[in-house]
VEXKEKE-822580 format. One record per residue: residue number from 0; residue in three letters; x, y, z of N, C-alpha, C in turn. Coordinates in Angstrom, 3 decimals, decimal comma. Example, Ala and Ser with C-alpha at 12.3 -4.5 7.8 and 13.67 -1.06 7.14 Angstrom:
2
nr / rest / n.east / n.north / n.up / ca.east / ca.north / ca.up / c.east / c.north / c.up
0 / ALA / 13,190 / -5,690 / 7,800 / 12,300 / -4,500 / 7,800 / 13,200 / -3,300 / 7,800
1 / SER / 12,850 / -2,250 / 7,080 / 13,670 / -1,060 / 7,140 / 12,900 / 0,030 / 7,870
END
This chain:
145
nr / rest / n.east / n.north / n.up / ca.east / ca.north / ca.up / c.east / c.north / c.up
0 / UNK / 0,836 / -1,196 / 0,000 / 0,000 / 0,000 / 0,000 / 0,872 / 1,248 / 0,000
1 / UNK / 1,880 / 1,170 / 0,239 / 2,959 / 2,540 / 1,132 / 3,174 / 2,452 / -0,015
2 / UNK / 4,013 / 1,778 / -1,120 / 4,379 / 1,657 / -2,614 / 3,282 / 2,304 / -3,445
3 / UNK / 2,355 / 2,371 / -3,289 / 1,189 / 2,387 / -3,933 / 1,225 / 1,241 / -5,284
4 / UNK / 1,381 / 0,333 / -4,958 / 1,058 / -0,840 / -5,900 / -0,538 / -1,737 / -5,067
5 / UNK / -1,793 / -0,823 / -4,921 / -2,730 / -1,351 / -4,586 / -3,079 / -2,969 / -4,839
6 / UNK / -2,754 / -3,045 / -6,153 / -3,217 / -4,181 / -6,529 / -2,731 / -5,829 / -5,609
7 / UNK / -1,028 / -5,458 / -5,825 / 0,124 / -6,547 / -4,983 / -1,231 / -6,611 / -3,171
8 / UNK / -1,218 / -5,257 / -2,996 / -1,316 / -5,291 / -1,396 / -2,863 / -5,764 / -1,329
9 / UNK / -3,767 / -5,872 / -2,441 / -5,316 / -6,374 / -2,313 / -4,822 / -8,148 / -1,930
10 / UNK / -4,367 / -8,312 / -2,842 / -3,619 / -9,708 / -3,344 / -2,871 / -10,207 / -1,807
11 / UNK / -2,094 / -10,024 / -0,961 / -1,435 / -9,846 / -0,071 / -2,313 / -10,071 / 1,297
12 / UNK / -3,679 / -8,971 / 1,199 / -4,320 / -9,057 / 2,192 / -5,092 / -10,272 / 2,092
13 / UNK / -5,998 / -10,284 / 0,914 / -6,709 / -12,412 / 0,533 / -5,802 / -12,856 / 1,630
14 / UNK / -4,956 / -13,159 / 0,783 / -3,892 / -14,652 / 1,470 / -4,074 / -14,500 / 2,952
15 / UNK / -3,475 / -13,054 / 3,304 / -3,471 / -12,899 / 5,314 / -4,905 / -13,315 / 6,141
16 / UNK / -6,156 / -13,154 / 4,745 / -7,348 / -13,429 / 5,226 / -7,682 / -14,760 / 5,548
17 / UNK / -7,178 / -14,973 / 4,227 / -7,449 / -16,583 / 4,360 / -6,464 / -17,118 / 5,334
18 / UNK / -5,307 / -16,817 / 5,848 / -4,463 / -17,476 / 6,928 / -5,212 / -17,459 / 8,046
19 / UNK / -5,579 / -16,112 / 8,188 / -6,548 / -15,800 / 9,605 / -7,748 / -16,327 / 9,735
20 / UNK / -8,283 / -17,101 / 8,475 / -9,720 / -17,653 / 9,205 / -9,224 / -19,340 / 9,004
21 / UNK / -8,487 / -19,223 / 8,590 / -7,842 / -20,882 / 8,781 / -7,101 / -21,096 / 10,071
22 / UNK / -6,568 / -20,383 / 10,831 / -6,474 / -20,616 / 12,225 / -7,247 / -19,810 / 13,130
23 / UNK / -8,819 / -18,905 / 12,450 / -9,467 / -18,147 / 13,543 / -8,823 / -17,504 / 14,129
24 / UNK / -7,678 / -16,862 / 14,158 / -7,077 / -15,764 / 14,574 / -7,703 / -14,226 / 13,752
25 / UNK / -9,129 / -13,618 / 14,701 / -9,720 / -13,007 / 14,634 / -8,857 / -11,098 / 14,211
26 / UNK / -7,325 / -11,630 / 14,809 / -7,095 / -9,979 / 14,734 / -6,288 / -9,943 / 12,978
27 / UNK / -5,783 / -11,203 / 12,875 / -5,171 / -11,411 / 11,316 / -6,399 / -11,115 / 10,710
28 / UNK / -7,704 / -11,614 / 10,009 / -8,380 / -11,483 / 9,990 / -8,945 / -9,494 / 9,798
29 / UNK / -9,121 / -9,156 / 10,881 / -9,910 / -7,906 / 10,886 / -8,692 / -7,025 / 10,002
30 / UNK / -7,184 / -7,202 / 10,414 / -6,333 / -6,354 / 9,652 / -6,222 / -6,784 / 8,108
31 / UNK / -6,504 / -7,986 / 7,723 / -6,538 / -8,168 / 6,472 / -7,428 / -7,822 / 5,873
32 / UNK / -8,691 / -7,972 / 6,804 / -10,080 / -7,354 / 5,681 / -10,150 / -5,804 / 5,586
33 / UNK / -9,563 / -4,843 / 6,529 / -9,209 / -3,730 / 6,420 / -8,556 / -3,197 / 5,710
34 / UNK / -7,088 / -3,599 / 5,184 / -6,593 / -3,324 / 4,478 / -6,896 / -3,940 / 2,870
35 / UNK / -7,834 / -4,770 / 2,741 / -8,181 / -5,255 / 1,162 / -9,075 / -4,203 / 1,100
36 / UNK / -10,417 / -3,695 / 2,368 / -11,111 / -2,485 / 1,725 / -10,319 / -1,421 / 1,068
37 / UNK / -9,243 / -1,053 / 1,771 / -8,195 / 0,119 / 1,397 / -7,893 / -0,208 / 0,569
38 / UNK / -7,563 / -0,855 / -0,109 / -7,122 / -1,334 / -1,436 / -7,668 / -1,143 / -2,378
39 / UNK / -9,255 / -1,880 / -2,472 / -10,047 / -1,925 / -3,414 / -10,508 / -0,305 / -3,644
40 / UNK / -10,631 / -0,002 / -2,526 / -10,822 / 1,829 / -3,015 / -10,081 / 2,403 / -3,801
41 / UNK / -8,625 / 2,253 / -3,284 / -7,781 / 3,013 / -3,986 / -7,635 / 2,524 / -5,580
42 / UNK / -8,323 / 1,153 / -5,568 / -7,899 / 1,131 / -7,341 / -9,507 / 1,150 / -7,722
43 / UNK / -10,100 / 1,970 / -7,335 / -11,643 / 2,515 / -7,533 / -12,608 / 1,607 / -7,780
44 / UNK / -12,515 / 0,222 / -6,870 / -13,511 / -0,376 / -6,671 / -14,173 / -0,097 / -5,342
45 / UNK / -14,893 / 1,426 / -5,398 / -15,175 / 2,077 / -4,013 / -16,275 / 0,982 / -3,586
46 / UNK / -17,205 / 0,827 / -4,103 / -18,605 / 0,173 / -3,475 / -17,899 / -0,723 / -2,498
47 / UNK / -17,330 / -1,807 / -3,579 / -17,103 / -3,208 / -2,976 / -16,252 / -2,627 / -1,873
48 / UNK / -15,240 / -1,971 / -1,905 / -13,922 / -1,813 / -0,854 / -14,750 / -0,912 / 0,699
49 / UNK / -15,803 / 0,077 / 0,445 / -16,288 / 0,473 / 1,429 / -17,264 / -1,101 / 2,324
50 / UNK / -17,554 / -1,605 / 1,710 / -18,398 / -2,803 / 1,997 / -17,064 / -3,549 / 2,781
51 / UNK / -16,015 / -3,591 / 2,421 / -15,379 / -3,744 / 3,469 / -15,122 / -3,521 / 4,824
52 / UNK / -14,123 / -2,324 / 4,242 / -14,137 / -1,382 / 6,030 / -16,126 / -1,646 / 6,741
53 / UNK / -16,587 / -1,320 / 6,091 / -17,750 / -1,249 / 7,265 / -17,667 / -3,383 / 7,894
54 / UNK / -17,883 / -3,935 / 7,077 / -17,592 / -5,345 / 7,708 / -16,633 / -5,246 / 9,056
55 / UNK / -15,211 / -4,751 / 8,239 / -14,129 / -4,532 / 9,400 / -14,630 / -3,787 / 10,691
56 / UNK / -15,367 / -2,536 / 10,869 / -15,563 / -1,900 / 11,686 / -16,473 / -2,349 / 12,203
57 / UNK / -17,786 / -3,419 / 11,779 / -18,805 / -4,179 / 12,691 / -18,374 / -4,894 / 13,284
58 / UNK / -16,955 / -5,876 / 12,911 / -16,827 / -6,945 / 13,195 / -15,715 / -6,336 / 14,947
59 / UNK / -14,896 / -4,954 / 14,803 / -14,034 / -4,148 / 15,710 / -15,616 / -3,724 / 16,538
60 / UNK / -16,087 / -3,467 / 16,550 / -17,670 / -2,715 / 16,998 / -17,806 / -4,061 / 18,010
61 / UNK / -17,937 / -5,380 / 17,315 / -18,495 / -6,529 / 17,864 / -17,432 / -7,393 / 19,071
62 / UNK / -16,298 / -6,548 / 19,445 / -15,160 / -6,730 / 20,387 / -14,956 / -8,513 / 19,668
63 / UNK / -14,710 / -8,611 / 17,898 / -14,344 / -9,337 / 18,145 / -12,413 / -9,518 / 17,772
64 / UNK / -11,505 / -8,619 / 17,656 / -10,498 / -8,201 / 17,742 / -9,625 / -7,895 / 19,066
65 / UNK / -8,415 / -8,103 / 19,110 / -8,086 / -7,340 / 20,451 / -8,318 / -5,971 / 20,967
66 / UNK / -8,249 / -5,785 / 21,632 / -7,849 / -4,317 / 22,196 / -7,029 / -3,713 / 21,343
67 / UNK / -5,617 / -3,937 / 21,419 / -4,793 / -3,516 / 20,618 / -5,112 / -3,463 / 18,926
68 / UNK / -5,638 / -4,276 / 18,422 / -5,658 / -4,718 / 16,989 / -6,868 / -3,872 / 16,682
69 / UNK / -7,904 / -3,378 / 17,653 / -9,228 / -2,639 / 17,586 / -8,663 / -1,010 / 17,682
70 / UNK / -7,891 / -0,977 / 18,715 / -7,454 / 0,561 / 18,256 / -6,689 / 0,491 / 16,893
71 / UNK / -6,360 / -0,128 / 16,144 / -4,885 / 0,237 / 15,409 / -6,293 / 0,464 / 14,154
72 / UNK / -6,878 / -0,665 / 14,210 / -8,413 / -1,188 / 12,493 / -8,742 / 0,467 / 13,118
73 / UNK / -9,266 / 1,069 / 14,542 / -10,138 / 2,577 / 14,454 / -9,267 / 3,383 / 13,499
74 / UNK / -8,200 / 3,400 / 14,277 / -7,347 / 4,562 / 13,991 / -7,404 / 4,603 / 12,475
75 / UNK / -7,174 / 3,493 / 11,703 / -6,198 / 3,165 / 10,751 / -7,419 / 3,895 / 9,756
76 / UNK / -8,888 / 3,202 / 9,998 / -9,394 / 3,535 / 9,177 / -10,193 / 4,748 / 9,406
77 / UNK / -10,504 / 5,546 / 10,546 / -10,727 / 6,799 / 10,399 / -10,030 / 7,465 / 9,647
78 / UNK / -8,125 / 7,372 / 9,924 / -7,734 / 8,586 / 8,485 / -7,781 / 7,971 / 7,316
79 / UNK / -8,016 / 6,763 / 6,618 / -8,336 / 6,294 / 5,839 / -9,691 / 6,946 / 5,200
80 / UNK / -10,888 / 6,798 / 5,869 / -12,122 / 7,812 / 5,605 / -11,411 / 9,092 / 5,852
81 / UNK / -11,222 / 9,619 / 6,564 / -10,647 / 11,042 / 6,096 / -9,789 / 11,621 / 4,429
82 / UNK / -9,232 / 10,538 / 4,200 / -8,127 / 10,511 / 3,220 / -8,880 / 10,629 / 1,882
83 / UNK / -9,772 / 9,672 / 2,276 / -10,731 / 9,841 / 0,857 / -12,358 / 10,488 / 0,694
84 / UNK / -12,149 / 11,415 / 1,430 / -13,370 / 12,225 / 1,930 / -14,879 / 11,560 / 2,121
85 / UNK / -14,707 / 10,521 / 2,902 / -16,194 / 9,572 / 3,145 / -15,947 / 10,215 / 4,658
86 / UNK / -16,575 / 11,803 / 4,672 / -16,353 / 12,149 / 6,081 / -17,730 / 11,677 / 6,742
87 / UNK / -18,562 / 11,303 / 6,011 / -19,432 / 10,658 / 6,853 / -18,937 / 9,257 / 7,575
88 / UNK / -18,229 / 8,742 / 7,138 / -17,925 / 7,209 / 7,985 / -16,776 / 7,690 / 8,690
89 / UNK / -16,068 / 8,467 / 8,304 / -15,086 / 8,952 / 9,207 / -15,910 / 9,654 / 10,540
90 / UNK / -17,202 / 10,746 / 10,360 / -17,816 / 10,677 / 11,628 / -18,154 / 9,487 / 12,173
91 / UNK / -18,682 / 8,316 / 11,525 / -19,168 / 7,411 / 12,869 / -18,812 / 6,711 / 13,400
92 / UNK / -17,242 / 6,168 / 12,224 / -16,067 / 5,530 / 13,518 / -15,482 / 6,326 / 14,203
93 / UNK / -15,573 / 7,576 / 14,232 / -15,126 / 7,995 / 15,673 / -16,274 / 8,502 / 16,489
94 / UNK / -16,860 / 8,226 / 16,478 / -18,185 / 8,555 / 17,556 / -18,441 / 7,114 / 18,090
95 / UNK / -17,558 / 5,967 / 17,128 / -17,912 / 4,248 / 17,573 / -16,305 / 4,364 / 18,191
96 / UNK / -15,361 / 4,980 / 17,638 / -14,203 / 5,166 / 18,570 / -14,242 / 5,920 / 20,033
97 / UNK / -15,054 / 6,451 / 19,891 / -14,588 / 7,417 / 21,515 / -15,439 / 6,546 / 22,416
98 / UNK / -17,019 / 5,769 / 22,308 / -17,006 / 4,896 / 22,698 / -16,351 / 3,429 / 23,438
99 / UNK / -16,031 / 3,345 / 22,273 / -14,803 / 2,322 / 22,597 / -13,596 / 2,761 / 23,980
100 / UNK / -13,440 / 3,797 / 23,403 / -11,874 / 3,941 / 24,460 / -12,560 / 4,210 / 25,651
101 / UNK / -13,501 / 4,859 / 25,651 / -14,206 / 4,777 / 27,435 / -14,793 / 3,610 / 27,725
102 / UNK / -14,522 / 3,262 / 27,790 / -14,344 / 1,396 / 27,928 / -13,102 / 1,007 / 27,861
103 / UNK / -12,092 / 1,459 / 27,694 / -10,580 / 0,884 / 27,643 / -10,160 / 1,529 / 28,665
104 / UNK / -10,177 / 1,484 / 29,625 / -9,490 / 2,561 / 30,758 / -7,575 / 2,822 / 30,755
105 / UNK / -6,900 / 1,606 / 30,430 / -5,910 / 0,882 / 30,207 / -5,304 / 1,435 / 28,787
106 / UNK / -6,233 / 2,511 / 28,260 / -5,443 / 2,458 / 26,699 / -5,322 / 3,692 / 26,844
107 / UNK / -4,846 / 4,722 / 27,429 / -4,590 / 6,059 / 27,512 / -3,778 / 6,271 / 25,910
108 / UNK / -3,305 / 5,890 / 25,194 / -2,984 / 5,923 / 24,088 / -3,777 / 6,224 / 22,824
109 / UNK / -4,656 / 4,938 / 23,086 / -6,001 / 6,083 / 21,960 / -7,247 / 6,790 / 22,209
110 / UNK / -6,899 / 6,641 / 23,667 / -7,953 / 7,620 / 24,185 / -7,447 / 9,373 / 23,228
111 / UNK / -6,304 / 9,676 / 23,397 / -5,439 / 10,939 / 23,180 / -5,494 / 10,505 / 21,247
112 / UNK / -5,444 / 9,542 / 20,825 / -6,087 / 9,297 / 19,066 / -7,375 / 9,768 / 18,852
113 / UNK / -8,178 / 9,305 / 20,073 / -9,390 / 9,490 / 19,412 / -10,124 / 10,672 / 19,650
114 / UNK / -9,446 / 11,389 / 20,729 / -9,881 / 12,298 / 21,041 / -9,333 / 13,993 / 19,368
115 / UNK / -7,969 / 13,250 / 19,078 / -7,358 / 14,032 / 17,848 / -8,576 / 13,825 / 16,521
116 / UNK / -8,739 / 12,185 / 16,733 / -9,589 / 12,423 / 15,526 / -11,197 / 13,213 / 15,610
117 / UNK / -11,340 / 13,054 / 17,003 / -12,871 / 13,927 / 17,065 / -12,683 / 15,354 / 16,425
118 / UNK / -11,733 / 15,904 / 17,562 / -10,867 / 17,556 / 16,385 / -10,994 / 17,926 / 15,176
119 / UNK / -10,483 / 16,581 / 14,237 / -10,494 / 16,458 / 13,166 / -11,962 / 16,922 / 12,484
120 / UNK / -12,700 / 16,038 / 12,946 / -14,085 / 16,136 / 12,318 / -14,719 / 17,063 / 12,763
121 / UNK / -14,434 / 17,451 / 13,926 / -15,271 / 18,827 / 14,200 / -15,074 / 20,287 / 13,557
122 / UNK / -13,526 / 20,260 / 13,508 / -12,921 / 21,030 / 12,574 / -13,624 / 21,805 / 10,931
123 / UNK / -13,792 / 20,133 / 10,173 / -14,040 / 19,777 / 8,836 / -15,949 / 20,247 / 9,130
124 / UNK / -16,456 / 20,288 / 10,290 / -18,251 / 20,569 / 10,318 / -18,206 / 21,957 / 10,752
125 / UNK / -17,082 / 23,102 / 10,999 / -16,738 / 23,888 / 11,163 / -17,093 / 24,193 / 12,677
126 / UNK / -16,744 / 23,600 / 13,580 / -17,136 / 23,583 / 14,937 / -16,017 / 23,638 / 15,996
127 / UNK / -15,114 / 25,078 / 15,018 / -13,571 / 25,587 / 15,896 / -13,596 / 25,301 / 17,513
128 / UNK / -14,448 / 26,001 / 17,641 / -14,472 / 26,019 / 19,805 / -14,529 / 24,277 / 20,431
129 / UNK / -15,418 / 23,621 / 19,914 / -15,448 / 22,503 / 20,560 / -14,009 / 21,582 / 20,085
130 / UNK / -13,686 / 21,729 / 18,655 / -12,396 / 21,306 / 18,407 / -11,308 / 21,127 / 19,217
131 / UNK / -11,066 / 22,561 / 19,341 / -9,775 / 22,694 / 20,302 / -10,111 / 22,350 / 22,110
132 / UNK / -11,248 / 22,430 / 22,514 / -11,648 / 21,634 / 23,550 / -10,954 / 20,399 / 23,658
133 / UNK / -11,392 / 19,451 / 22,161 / -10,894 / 17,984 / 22,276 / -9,470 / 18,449 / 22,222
134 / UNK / -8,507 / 18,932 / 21,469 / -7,127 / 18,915 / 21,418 / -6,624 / 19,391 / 22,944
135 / UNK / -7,029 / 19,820 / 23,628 / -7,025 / 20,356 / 24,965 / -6,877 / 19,066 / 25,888
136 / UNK / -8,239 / 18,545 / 26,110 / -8,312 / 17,452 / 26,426 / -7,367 / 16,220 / 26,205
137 / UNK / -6,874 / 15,891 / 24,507 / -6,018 / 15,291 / 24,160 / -4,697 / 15,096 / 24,542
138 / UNK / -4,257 / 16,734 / 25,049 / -2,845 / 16,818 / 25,572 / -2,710 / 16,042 / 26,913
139 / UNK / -3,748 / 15,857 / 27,688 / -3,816 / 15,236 / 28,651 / -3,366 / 13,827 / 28,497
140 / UNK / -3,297 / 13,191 / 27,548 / -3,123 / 11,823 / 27,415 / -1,816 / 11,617 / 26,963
141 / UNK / -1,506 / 12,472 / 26,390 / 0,422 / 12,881 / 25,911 / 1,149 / 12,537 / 26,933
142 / UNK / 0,636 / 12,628 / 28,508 / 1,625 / 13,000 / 29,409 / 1,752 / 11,477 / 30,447
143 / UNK / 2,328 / 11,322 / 30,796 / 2,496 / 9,724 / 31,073 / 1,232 / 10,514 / 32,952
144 / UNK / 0,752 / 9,232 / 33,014 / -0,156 / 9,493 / 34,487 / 0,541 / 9,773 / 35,539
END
């Protein structure tokens, strides 16, 4: 994907998919089907490739990923929807992200992500004051407890 040779990395993710449901290792799995949506977008098979990520994000929604592997699929694919202006799904995984992390008490890490990406979107709905609230808030998580 970093190459931008979409196609290799669609191709790449299959295989990781299929590894991951051949040993049910749920987080191989969610990162492979994540990154084949990213894929298929970028070589403008949007329908099918959004039909992805949303799979990916029901299936992160449905705690069935780790902790860890669930922040990385939020993160990854909020700027992903950001990147390609589906700021509507970029609002509702992070409104399904900030959720999430208040429930992670333990992840002070993307609590301070998700709180950047709320910024983000509030920003883009032109909603300066509450923005910098969250970036405010955010710095708080920068700082070790």
């Amino acid at each position: 994907m970093a190459a931008g040779d979409h196609e290799s990395a669609s191709a790449v993710a299959v295989e990781a998919g299929e590894i991951g449901a051949r040993f049910a290792d749920r987080d191989l799995t969610a990162l492979a089907m994540m990154e084949r949506g990213h894929a298929l977008v970028r070589q403008g098979r949007a329908s099918e490739g959004l039909r992805l990520v949303d799979e990916t994000m029901v299936a992160v929604t449905s705690d069935e990923p780790s902790p860890v592997i669930a922040g990385i699929v939020y993160c990854t694919t909020i700027a992903f929807c950001q990147a390609v202006f589906d700021l509507g799904r970029a609002q509702e995984w992070t409104e399904a992200h900030t959720a999430w992390c208040e429930r992670q008490s333990d992840m002070r890490a993307y609590m301070g992500a998700c709180l950047v990406h709320r910024a983000e979107i509030m920003t883009l709905a032109g909603e300066w004051s509450d923005a910098m609230a969250e970036v405010r808030r955010a710095e708080g998580y920068t700082r070790a407890p």
